[in-house]
C-alpha positions as CSV (number, residue, x, y, z in Angstrom):
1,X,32.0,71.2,-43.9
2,X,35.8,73.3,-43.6
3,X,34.0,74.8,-40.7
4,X,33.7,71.0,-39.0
5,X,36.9,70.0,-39.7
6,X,38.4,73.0,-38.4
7,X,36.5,72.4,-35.3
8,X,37.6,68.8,-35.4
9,X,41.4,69.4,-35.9
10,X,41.3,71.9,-33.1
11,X,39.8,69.5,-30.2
12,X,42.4,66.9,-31.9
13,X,44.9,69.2,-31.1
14,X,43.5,70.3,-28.0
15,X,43.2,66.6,-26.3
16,X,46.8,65.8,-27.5
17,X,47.9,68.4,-25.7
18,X,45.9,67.9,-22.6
19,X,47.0,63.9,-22.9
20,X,51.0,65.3,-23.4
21,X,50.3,67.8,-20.2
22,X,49.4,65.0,-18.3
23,X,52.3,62.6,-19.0
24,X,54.9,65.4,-18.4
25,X,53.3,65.9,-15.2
26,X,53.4,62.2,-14.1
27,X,56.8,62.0,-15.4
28,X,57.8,64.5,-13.2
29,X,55.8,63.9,-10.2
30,X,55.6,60.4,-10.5
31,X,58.9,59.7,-12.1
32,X,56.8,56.6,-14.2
33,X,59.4,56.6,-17.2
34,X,57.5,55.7,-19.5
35,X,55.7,58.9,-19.3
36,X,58.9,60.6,-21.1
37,X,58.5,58.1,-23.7
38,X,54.5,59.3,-23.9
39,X,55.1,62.9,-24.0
40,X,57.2,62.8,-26.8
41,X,54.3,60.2,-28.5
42,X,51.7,63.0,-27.9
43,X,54.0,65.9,-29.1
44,X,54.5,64.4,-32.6
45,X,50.6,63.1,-32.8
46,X,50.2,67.1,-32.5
47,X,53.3,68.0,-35.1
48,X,51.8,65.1,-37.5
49,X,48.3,66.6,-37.6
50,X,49.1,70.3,-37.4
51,X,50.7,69.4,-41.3
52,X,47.8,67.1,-42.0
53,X,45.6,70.3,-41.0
54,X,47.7,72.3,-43.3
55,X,47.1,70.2,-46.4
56,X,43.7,70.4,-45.6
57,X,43.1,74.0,-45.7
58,X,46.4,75.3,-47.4
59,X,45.9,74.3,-50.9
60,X,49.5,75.3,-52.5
61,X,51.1,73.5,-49.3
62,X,48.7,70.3,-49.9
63,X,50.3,70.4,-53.8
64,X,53.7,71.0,-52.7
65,X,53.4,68.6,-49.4
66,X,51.9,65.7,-51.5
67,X,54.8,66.3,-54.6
68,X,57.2,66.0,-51.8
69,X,56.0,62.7,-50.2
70,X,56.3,61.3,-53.4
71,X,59.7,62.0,-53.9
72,X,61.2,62.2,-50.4
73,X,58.8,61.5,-46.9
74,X,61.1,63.0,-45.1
75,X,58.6,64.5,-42.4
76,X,56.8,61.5,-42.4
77,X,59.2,59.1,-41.8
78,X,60.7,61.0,-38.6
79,X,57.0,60.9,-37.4
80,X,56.2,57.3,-38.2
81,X,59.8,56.2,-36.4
82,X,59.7,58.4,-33.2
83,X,56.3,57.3,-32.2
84,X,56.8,53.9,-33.2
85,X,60.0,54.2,-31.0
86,X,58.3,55.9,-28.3
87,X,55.1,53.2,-28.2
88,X,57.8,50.6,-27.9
89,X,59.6,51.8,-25.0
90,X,56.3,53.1,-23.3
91,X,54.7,49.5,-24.0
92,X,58.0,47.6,-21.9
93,X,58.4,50.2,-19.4
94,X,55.0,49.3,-18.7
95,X,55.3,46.3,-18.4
96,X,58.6,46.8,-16.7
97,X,61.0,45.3,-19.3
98,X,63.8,46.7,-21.3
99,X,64.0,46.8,-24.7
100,X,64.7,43.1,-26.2
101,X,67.0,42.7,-29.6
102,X,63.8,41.8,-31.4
103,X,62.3,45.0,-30.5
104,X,65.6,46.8,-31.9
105,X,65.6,44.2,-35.1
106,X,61.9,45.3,-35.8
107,X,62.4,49.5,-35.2
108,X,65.6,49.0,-37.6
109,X,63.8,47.1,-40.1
110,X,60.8,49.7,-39.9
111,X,63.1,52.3,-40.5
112,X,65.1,50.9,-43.2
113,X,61.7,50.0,-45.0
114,X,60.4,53.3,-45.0
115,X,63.7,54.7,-46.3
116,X,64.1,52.9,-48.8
117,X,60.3,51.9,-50.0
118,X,59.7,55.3,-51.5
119,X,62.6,54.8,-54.2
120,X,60.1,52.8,-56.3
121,X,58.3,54.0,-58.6
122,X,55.7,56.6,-58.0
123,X,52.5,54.3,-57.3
124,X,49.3,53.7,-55.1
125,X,51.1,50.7,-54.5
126,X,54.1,52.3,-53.3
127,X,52.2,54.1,-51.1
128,X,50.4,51.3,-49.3
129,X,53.8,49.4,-49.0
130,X,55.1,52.8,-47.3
131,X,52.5,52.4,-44.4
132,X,52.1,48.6,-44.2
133,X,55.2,48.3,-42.1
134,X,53.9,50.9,-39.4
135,X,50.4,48.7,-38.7
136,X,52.5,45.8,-38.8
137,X,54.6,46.9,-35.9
138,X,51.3,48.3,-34.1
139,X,50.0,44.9,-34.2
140,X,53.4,43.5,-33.2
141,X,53.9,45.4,-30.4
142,X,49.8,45.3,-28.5
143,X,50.6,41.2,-29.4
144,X,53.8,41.0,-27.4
145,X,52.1,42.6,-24.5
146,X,48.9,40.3,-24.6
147,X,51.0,37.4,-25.2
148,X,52.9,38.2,-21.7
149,X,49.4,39.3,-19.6
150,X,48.3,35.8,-21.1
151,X,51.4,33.9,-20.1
152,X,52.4,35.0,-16.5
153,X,49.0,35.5,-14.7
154,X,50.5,36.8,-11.4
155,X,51.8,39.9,-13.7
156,X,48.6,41.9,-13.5
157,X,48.2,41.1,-9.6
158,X,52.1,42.7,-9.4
159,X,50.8,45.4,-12.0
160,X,47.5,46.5,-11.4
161,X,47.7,49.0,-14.1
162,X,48.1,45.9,-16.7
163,X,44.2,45.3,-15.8
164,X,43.3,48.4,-17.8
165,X,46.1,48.7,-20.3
166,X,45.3,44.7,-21.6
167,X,42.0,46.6,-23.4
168,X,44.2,49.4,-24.6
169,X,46.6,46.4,-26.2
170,X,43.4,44.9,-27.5
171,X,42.3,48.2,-29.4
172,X,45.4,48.6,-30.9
173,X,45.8,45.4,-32.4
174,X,42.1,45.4,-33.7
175,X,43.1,49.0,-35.3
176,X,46.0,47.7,-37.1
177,X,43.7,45.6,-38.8
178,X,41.4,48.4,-39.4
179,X,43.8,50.9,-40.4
180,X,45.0,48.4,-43.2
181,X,41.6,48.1,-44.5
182,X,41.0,52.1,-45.0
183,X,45.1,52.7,-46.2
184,X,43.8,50.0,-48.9
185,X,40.3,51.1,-49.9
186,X,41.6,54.9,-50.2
187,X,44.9,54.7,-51.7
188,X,43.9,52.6,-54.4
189,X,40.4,54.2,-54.6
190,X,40.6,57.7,-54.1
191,X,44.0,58.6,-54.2
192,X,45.4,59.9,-57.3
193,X,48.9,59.5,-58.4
194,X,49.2,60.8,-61.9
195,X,52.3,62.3,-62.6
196,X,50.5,65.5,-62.9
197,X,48.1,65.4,-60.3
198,X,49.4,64.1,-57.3
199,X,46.5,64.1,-54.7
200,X,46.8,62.4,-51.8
201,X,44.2,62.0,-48.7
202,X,46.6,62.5,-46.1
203,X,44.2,61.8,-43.2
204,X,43.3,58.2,-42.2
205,X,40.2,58.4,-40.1
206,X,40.6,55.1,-37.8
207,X,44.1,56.1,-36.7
208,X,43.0,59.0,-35.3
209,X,40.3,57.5,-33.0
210,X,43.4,55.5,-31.7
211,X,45.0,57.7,-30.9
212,X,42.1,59.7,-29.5
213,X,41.4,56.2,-27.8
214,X,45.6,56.3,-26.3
215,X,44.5,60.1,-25.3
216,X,41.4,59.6,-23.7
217,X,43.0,56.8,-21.5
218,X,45.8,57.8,-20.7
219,X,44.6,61.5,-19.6
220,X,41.8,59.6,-17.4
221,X,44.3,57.2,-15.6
222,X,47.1,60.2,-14.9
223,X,44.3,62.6,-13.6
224,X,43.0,59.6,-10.9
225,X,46.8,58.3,-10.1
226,X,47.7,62.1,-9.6
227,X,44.5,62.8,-7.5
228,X,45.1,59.4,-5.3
229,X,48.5,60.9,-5.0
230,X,47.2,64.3,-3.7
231,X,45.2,62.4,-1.4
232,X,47.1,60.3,0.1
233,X,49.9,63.1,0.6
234,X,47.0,65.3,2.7
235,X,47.1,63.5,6.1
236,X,51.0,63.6,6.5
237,X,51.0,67.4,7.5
238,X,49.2,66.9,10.8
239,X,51.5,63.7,11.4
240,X,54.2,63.8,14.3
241,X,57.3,65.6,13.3
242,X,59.5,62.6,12.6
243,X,56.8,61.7,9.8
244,X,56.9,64.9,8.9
245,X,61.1,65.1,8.7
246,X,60.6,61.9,6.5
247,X,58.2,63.2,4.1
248,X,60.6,65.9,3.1
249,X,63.2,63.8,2.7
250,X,61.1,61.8,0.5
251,X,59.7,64.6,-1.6
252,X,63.7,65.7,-2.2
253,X,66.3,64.7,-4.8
254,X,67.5,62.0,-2.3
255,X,64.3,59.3,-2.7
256,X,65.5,59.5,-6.4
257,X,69.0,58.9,-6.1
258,X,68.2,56.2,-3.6
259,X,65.8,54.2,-5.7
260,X,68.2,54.2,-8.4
261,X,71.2,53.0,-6.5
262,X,69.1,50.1,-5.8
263,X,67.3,49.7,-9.1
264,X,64.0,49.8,-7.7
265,X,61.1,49.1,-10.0
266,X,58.3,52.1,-10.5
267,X,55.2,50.3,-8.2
268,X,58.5,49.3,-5.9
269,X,59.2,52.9,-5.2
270,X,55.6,53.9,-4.8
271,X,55.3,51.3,-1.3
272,X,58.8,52.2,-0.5
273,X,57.9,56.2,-0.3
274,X,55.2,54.9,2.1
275,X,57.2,52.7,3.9
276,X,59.4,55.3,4.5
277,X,56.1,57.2,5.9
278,X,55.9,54.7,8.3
279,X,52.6,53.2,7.0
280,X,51.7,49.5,7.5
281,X,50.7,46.8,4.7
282,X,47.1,47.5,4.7
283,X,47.3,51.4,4.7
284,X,49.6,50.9,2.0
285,X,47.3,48.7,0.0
286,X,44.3,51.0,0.6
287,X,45.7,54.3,-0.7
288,X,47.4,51.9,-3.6
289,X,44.4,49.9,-4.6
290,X,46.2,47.0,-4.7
291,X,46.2,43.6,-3.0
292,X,47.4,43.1,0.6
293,X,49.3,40.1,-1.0
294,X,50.7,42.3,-3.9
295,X,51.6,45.0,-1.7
296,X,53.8,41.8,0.9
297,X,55.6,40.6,-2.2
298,X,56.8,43.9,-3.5
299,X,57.8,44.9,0.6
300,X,59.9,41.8,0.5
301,X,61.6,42.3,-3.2
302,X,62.4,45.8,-1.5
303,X,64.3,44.8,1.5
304,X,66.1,41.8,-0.6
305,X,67.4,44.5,-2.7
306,X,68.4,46.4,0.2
307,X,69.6,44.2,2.8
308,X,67.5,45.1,5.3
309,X,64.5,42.6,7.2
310,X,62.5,45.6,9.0
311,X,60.8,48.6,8.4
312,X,62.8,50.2,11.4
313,X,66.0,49.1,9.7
314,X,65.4,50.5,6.3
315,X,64.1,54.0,8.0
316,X,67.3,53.9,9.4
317,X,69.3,53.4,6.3
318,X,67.2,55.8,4.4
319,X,68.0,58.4,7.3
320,X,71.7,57.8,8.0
321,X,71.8,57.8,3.8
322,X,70.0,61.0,3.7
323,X,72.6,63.3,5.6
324,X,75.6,61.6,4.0
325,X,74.2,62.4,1.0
């Protein structure tokens, strides 16, 4: 049995590394922000069960770890309020939105709760009062992003990604359901909390498969989004030489700068990189898998924000912008 759960907290570890590996390198490649944001997530899912390992195999660190939460969840209060942080951020960036004054109201309230919930006194009930919070806010945030998917139809035709992240949304709010169900049944059942014997079961089994479930996805979407990417970046070398004078530019500090100077939104600087590559609608919407019509509304929304009305125009811009800058 130690011999399975070794094996067990190993792939854990194993798969949130892979799934943080993968977000870095769309963050960087990419520049999707909200890949930051899920880096970090992945980084503390590994720091929380590295300890939760620990008290599984280390008995004097399980005694001493267990006391501590008791008196003082330091360690798991950082955990439970940068990932909650990070899956906030990660869940409107997204979806393209900042972060609302609700959202703030509801990370301040979290963190206030779990500050100041473990001042009562020593209890399974204090302990299932010190968690409630964190399903709460799961279930708060994968409802706030099905409730927009359900209002604005046209966002998922403008967001293609929104298709596969609506059954990520819906996982996560069926697990905060689940998750309250096993904190109950094992704090109150299995748990003990005798002032002597503090033994608590540090592990709860349907949070990890969510966030083997956030893993799994995620590192499946990066790997085909960086592949397409790969792809579509192969033909450009055999391209005339003004093609190829653009896609240096492109692949330089400069298409940064420039997208930010006109707030440009993540899929908005995905056409215009190949806009700037000379490509037309269709080949856009072919190497994008998006709709024709999707890809025509965000080519519009990009020359608004510009102030151009061609494609020669803004190659122009881009160009003359380029060496000035």
């Amino acid at each position: 049995m130690d011999i399975l759960i070794f094996l067990y907290n190993i792939a854990l570890l194993l798969l949130y590394g892979i799934a943080m590996i993968y977000s870095f390198i769309a963050f960087r490649m990419k520049k999707y922000s909200y890949c930051l944001y899920l880096t970090i997530l992945f980084l503390f899912y590994i720091f929380d069960n590295t300890v939760i390992y620990m008290t599984e195999f280390l008995y004097d660190f399980s005694v001493k770890y267990d006391a501590s939460f008791m008196s003082v969840p330091a360690f798991k209060t950082v955990i439970i309020i940068v990932t909650s942080y990070c899956l906030i951020n990660a869940n409107n960036l997204i979806f393209e939105k900042s972060l609302s004054r609700i959202d703030n109201l509801v990370l301040i309230l979290l963190g206030l709760w779990d500050l100041f919930v473990p001042l009562l006194p020593d209890s399974a009930l204090m302990v299932w009062l010190y968690y409630l919070p964190y399903q709460l806010f799961t279930f708060y945030f994968s409802m706030k992003g099905l409730i927009v998917i359900k209002k604005d139809k046209k966002i998922t035709q403008e967001i293609p990604f929104l298709k596969k992240y609506k059954k990520i949304l819906v996982c996560t709010l069926v697990f905060s359901f689940l998750i309250v169900l096993e904190d109950t049944i094992v704090i109150f059942n299995f748990d003990s909390y005798k002032s002597l014997l503090v033994k608590i079961n540090n592990r709860s089994v349907t949070e990890d498969i969510l966030s083997i479930i956030f893993s799994i996805f995620f590192i499946y979407h990066f790997s085909k989004d960086l592949q397409l990417n790969a792809i579509a970046q192969l033909p450009i070398a055999t391209e005339n030489q003004k093609s190829a004078q653009l896609s240096t530019a492109i692949n330089n500090s400069h298409f940064y700068q420039f997208v930010k100077l006109y707030s440009l939104t993540t899929r908005e600087q995905d056409i215009l990189k190949y806009i700037l590559e000379d490509k037309n609608n269709q080949e856009i919407s072919d190497i994008l898998y998006i709709s024709l019509g999707t890809v025509k509304t965000h080519v519009h929304n990009i020359y608004h924000k510009i102030n151009v009305a061609k494609k020669d125009q803004l190659i122009r811009l881009y160009q003359d912008w380029s060496e000035k800058n």
